[in-house]
C-alpha positions in Angstrom: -10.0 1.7 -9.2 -11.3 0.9 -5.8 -8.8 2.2 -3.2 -6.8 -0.5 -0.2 -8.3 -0.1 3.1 -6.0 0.4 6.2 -6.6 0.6 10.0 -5.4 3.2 12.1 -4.4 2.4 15.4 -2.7 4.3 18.3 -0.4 2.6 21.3 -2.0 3.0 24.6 -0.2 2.9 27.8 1.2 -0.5 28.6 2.5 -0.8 24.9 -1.3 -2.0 23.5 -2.6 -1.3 20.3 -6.2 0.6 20.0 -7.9 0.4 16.7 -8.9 4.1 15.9 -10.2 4.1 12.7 -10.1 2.8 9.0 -8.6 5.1 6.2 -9.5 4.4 2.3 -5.9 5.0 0.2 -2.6 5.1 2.0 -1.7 8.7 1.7 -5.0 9.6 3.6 -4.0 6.9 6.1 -0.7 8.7 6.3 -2.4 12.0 6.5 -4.6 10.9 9.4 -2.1 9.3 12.1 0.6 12.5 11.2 -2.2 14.6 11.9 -3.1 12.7 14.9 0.2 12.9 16.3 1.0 16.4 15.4 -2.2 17.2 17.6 -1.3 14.4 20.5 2.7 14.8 21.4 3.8 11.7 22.9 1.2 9.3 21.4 2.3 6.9 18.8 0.3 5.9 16.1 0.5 3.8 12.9 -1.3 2.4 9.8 -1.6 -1.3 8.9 -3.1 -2.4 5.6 -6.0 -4.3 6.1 -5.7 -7.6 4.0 -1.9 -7.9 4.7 -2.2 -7.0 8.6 1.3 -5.3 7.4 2.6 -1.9 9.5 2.8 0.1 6.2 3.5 3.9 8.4 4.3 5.2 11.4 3.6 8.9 13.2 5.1 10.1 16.5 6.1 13.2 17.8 8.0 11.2 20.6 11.0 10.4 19.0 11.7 14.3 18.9 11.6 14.5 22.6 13.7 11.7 23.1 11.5 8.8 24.0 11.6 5.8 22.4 8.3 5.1 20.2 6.7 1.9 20.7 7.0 -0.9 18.3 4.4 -1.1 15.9 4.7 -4.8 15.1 5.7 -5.3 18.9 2.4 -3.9 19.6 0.5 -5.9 17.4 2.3 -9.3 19.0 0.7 -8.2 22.2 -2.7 -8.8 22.1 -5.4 -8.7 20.1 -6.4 -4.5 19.5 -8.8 -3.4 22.1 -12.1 -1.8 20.9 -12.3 1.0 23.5 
């Protein structure tokens, strides 16, 4: 069985998304971006699944200190994901 694909995508300042990466199966997608913000406090980052274009996770550290994570699907609205 031939696993889903998902992008991986991390909110740059101004609220942008920035593509990352691309994950085969959603736990390793999941894996990935809790990783990722484990390693990068104050960086949100989530998964979207590729055919759908659906925010299927989400990993931040932020929340615990208080800030407000951005909006995945607020982030997506924004513009189009920036390559670098």
């Amino acid at each position: 069985m031939i696993e889903r694909q998902y992008d991986l995508f991390e909110i740059i300042p101004g609220g942008r998304p920035r593509w990352i990466g691309a994950a085969a199966g959603l736990e390793h997608a999941r894996r990935r971006v809790k990783d990722l913000a484990y390693a990068a406090p104050g960086i949100d980052y989530f998964v979207v699944e590729f055919r759908s274009r659906t925010v299927v996770a989400v990993a931040s550290r932020s929340r615990i200190s208080g800030r407000p994570a951005t909006e995945p699907r607020r982030a997506l609205q924004a513009g189009s994901p920036s390559s670098s």
